[in-house]
C-alpha positions in Angstrom: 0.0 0.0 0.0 1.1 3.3 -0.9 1.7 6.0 1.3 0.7 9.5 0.4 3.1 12.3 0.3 3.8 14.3 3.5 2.8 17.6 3.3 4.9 20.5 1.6 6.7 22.2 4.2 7.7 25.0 2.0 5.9 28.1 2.6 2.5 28.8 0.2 2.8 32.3 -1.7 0.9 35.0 -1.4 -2.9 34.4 -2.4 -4.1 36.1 -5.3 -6.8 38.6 -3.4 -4.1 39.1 -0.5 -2.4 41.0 -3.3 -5.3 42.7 -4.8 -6.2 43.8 -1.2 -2.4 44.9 -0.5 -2.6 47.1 -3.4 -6.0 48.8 -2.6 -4.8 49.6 0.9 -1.2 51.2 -0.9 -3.3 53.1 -3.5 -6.1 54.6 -0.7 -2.8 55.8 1.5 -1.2 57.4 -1.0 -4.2 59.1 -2.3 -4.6 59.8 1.3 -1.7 61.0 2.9 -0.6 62.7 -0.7 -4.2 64.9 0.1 -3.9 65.4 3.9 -0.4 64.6 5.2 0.6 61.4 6.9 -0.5 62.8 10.2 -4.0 63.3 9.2 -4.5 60.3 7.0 -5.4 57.8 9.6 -5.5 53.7 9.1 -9.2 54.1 9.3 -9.5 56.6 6.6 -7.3 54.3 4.6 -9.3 51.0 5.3 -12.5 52.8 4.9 -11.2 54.1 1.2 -9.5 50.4 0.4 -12.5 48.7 1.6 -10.9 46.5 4.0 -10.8 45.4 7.7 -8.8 47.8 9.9 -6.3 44.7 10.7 -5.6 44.4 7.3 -2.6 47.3 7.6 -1.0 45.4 10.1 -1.4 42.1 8.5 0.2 43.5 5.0 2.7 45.8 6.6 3.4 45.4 10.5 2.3 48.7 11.5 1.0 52.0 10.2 4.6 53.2 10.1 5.6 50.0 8.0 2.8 51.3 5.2 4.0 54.6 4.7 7.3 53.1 4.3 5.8 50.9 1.4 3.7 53.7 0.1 7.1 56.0 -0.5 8.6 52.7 -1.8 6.0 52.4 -4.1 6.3 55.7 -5.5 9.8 55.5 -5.8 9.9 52.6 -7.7 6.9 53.5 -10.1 9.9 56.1 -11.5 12.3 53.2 -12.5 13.4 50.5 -10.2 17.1 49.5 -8.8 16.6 46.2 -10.8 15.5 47.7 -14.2 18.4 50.2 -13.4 20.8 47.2 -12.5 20.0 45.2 -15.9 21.3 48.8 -17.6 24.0 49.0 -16.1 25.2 45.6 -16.6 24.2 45.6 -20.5 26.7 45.7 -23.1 25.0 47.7 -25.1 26.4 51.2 -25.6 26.3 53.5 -23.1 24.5 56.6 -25.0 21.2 53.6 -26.1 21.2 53.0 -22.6 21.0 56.3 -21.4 18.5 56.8 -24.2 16.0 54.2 -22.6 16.8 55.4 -19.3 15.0 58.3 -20.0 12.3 57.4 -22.2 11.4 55.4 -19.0 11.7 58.0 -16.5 9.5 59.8 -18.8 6.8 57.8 -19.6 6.4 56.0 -16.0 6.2 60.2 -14.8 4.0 60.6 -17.5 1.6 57.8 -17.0 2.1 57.7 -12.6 -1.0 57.6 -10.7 -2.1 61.3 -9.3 -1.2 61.1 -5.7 2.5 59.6 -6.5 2.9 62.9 -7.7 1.3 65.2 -4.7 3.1 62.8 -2.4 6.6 63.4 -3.7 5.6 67.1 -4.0 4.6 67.0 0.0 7.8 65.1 0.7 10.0 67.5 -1.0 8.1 70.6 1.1 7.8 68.9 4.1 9.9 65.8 4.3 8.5 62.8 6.4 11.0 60.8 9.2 10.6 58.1 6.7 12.1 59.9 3.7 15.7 59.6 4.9 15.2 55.8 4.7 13.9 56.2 1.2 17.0 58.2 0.2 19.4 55.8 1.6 17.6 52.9 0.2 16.5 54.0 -3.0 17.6 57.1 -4.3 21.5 56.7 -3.5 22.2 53.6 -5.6 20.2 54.7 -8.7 22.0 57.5 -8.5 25.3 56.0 -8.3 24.2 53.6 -11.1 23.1 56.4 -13.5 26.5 58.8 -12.2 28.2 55.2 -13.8 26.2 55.5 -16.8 27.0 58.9 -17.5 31.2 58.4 -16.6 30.8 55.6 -19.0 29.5 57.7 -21.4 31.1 61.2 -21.0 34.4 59.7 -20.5 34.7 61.4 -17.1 35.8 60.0 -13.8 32.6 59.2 -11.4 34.0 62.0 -8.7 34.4 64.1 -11.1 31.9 67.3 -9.8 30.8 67.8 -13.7 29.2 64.5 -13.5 27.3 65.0 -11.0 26.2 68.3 -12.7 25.2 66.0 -15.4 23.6 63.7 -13.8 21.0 66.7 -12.0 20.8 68.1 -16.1 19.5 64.9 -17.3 17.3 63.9 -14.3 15.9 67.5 -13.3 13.3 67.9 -16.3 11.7 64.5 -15.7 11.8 65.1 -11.7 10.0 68.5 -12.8 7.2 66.4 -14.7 6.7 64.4 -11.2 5.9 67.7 -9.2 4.6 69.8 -11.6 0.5 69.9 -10.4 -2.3 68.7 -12.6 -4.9 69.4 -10.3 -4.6 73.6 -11.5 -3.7 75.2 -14.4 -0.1 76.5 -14.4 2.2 77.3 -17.4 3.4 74.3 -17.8 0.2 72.3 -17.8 0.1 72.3 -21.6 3.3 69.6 -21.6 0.6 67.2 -20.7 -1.3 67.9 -23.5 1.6 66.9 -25.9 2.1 63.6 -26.9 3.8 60.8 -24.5 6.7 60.1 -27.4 7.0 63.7 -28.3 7.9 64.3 -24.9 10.2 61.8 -23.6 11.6 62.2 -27.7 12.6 66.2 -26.5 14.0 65.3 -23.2 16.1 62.5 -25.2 17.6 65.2 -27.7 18.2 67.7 -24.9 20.4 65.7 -22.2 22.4 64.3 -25.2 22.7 67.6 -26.9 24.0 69.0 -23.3 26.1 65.7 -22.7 27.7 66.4 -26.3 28.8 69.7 -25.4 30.6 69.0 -21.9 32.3 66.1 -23.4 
């Protein structure tokens, strides 16, 4: 007589709706705390908006705390993410088509972000959370040394050389500009968003390797 396999001691994954809730309950804090401040934007305000039982933050993300974390995660990553950055840096392709992609990405993920990614990073750029420090060190600092690589590679230069850096805030500053810039009023600039994704991301292409060119 046969005996029947012993339960799999390796852990299950996620289910499906665990996901789908997890999401919901990211989305309704950062429309949330993007609108009010973190603060004001309370767990029940968030369940209440995601639909969900109040236990579900800690359940998903330990603690109130833990969620903003995610939340600024998740709109950090919604730019361009360390691994999309790390599969760049390790192509062999050249530098300048790599660079090239690197923006178009940048600029269509702006483009094409959810509003309250973009009031959130506004907020934190005004009024800088406790959490935003951990973002920085986390996030921001090796993109940035990836993309400072990507630029020595291709300007030539040494990465502590001070004129990359320069570079680096030339070719990133437009699209950051994209991410604050509100489209909740009408401001000067509102008509970019009116233009066409590719023509766009196409101009901010031709203009970082036009400036690129001439500190070469």
């Amino acid at each position: 007589m046969s005996r029947e396999p012993a339960p799999s001691s390796k852990p299950r994954g996620r289910r499906p709706d665990g996901d789908i809730t997890r999401q919901r309950i990211l989305d309704a804090a950062g429309q949330l705390i993007a609108e009010r401040g973190y603060a004001e934007a309370t767990s029940k305000a968030i369940c209440a908006l995601a639909q969900c039982n109040l236990a579900a933050v800690n359940y998903h993300f330990g603690s109130r705390e833990g969620l903003y974390r995610a939340v600024l995660k998740e709109m950090h990553q919604h730019l361009i993410s360390l691994e999309q950055l790390q599969q760049l840096a390790c192509s062999d392709r050249p530098a300048r088509e790599r660079l090239v992609d690197l923006i178009r990405a940048l600029t269509l993920n702006v483009i094409n972000g959810k509003r309250w990614q973009a009031r959130l990073w506004s907020r934190e750029l005004l009024t800088p959370s406790p959490y935003v420090s951990e973002l920085i060190a986390e996030e921001a600092m090796p993109k940035s040394r990836l993309v400072l690589s990507l630029l020595g590679e291709l300007t030539g230069k040494p990465v502590e050389d001070p004129a990359l850096l320069r570079c680096l805030f030339s070719v990133i500053a437009p699209v950051m500009m994209l991410q604050v810039i509100s489209r909740d009023i009408t401001t000067p600039l509102s008509g970019l968003f009116e233009q066409s994704e590719e023509a766009l991301a196409e101009h901010l292409v031709r203009f970082a390797l036009a400036g690129l060119d001439a500190v070469m």
